[in-house]
N, C-alpha and C positions, 0 to 999 in steps of 0.2 A: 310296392313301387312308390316312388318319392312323387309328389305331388311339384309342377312346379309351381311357386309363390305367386307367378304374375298370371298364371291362369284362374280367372276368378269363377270359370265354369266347373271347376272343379269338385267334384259331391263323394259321398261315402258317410257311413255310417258316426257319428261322433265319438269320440275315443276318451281316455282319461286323458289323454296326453292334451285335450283341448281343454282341459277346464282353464285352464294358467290365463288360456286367449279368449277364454269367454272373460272370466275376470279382469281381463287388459280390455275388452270392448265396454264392458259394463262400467268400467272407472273412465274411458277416453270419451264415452257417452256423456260423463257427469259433468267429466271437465269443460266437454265442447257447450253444453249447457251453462257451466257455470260464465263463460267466455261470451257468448250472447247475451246473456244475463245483463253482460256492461254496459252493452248499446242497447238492448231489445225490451219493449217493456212488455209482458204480457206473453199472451200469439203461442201457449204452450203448446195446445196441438198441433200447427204449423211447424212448428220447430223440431216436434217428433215426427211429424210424416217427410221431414224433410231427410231426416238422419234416419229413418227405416229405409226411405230411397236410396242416399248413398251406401249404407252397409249392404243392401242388394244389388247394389248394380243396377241401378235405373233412374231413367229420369223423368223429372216432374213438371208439368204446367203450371205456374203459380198466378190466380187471377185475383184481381183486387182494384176497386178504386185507387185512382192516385194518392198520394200523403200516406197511405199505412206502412211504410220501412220497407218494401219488399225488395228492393233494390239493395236496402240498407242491412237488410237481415241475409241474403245471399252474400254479398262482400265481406258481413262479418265471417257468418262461415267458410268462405274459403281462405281468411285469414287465421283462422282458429284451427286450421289444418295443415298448415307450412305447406301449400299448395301453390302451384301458379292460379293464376287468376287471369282472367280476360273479359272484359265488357263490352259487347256487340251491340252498338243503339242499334236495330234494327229501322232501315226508313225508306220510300219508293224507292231510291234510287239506288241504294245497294246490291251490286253485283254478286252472284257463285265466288268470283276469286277475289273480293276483296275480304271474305272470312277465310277461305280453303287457303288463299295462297298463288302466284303466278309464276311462270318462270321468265326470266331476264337473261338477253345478249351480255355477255360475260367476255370482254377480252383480254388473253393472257400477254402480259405486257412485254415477258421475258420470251414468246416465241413469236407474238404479235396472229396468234390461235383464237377464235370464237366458238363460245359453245357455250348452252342452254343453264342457268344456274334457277333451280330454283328458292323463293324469298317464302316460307311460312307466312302464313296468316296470322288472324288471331285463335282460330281455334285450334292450335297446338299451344294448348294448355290442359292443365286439369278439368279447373273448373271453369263452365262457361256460363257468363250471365247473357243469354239471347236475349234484351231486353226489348220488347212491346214486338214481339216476333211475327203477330200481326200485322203489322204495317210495311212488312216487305212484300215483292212480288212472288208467286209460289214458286219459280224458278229460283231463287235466292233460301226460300224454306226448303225446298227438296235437297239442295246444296248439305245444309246443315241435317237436315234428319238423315240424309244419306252415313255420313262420318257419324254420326249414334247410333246406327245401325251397326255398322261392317268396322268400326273403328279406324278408319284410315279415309283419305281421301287420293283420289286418280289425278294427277293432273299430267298434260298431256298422256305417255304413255307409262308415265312412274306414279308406284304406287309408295308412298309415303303413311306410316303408321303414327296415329295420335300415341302421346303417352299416358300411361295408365296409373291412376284411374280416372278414368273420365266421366265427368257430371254434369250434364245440361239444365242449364234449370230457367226455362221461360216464361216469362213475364206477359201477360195479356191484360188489358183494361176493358172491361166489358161495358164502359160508354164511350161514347162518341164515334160510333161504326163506322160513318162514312170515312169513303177513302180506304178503309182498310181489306185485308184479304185474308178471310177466317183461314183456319188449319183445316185440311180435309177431314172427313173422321179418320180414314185409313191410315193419314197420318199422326193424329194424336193418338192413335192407340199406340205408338211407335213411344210414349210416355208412360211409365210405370202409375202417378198420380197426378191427378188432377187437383189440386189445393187451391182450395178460398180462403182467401184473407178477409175476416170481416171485422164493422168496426169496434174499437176497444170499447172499454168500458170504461165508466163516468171514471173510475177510481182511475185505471190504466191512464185514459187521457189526461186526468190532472197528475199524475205522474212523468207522462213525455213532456208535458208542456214545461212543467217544474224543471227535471233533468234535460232539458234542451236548450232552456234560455238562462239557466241561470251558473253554468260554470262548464270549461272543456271536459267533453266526453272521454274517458278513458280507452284507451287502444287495445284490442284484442290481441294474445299473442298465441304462436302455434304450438298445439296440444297433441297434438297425431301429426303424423309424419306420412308419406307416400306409401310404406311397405305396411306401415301399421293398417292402413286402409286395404291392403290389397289383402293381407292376412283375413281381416276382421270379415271381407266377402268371401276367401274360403270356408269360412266358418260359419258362415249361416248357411251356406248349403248341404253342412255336414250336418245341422239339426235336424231330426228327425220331425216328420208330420206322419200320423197316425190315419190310419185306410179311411177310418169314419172324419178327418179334418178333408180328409184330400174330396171324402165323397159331398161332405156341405159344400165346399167349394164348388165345388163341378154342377151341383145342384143348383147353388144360388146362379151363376151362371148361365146355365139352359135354360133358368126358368125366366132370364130377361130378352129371350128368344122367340118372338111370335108362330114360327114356323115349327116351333116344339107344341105337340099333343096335350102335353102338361103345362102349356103354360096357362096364366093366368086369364080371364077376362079382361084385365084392365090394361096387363102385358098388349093381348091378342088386339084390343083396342088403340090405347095408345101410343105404340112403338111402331116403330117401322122397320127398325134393325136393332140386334140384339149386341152383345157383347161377344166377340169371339174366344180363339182360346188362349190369348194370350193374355186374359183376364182371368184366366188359373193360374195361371205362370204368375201374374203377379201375385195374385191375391194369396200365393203358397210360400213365395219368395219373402212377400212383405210379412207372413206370418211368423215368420222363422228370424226375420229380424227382427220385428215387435218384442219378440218372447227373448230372444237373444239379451236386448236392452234391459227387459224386466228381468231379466239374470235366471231366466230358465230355460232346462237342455231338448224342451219337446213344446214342438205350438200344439196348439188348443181351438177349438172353435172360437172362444171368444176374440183370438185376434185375430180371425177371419172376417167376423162383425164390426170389429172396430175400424176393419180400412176398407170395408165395399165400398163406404162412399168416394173415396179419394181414385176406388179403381173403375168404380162404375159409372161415375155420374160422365164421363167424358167417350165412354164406347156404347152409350145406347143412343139411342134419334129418337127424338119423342116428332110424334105426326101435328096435321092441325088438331085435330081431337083433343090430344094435351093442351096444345094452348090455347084452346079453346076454355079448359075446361081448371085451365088453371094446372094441371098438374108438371111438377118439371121433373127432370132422370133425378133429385135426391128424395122427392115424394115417391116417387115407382119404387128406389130401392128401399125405401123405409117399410114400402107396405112388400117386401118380398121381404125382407128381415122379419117379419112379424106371422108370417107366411109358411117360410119354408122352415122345414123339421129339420133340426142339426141332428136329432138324431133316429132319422129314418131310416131302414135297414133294404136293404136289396129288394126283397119283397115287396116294399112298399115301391122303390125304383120303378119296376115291371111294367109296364103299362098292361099288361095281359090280365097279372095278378089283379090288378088295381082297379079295372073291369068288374074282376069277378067280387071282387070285396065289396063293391060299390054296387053293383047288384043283389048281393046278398043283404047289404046293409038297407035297402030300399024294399 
């Protein structure tokens, strides 16, 4: 049965007939890179958890002090995509239909007829920069996580579909709080990664500073195209992940879960809520396009380790106990990396077994 293109939920076992489009993803990867490269200086991890997001289908929180590009690194890439673009300042007073869209009294001149027309917003586009998405009211945030949810938004009694593929990518400043209104957690889990932008380095910085004041910046142009994107996420759902990837995932997981038997002391202490399951969902999603980029046909543990932090640091709640004690959700997940056995076998799973071994062991 034919697969349709713009279904990106699309999965099945990987074929030969996929290598042609793994090697069109692995070359449109280099290019999109090379294309940032113009404007960007530095920020390589940022840059890759940003493009393992769009090749899965999900989107990302991007936090960072003011001045670090991250405005400027989102606009490049959806220039480097032949994408629409749309830039959302987020601010108090920002209404649901000034992003979704309103409908307007519409009179037909030739019958002298009225009727409802409705006017898109700005998030009928691809990609969307929700910038400082904190500072609007959650009425105005629900508006938008809704349409990343369900891809469409309701207005009155019409439902109207976003075009695909769709990429949100939100902007937070994590100083100057007053006045603003954090994301709930329930809502940022509704984000594939959480990304920190931190700042560059001596070398980096004296590079912006050099290429910023001293001649115009070169313009990025577009490298992948709409269908190329829509492809390139059928195909990471077609890579395969192996029982013992799927089972670290699931592990790492549960075990940032206090109400889990297994979990840790420090978990049990300082957490309050764990990570649910759509922190497998990404962390399997996003492995498959890791591996995808690195230009191989099966993920691996280690790109399960390489993006906990991006999936986890934003779907756990650390208690006062943590800030007390100093610890935040990327030290929790550092010490459950360090922790959990990638390659623990069923047995070890058990909680029964695990009894008995550990009294034997004693």
């Amino acid at each position: 049965m034919n697969r349709d293109i713009r279904d990106p939920t699309a999965s099945g076992p990987i074929a030969d007939s996929d290598t042609q489009a793994a090697d069109r993803l692995r070359a449109g990867y280099a290019k999109i890179r090379g294309e940032l490269g113009k404007m960007i200086v530095g920020q390589d991890a940022v840059v890759d958890q940003l493009l393992i997001a769009l090749f899965a289908n999900g989107h990302c929180i991007v936090e960072g002090v003011p001045g670090l590009a991250k405005t400027l690194m989102i606009s490049t890439l959806a220039r480097s995509l032949d994408l629409s673009f749309s830039r959302i300042q987020f601010t108090p007073d920002l209404m649901p239909s000034d992003i979704t869209g309103t409908e307007v009294i519409q009179e037909d001149k030739g019958t002298g007829t009225r009727a409802f027309k409705f006017l898109p917003g700005p998030i009928f586009a691809n990609v969307i920069l929700a910038d400082e998405i904190n500072r609007t009211p959650p009425k105005t945030q629900a508006a938008l996580l809704e349409a990343m949810q369900e891809r469409h938004v309701t207005v009155g009694r019409e439902r109207h579909d976003l075009a695909l593929p769709f990429f949100v990518l939100a902007t937070q400043n994590p100083i100057e709080q007053e006045g603003t209104y954090p994301l709930p957690e329930a809502q940022q889990d509704r984000f594939m990664f959480k990304i920190l932008i931190g700042y560059p380095s001596y070398e980096e910085e004296y590079a912006v500073a050099e290429r910023t004041t001293s001649k115009e910046l070169p313009g990025a142009r577009p490298v992948l195209s709409a269908d190329d994107i829509l492809q390139f996420q059928q195909l990471v759902r077609r890579i395969p992940a192996a029982p013992d990837v799927v089972h670290y995932a699931l592990d790492l997981v549960r075990a940032t879960r206090p109400v889990e038997p297994q979990s840790s002391a420090t978990v049990k202490k300082m957490l309050s809520w764990g990570a649910g399951p759509r922190a497998v969902q990404a962390l399997l999603l996003g492995a498959k396009a890791r591996a995808a980029i690195l230009g191989r046909h099966h993920t691996g543990v280690d790109d399960i380790r390489a993006l906990a932090h991006p999936v986890l640091r934003h779907r756990i709640v650390t208690n006062f106990s943590a800030e007390a004690e100093g610890y935040t959700p990327d030290r929790i997940v550092d010490e459950l990396l360090n922790t959990i056995d990638p390659h623990a076998t069923d047995l070890d799973r058990h909680e029964r077994f695990r009894k008995v071994l550990s009294a034997r062991g004693s």
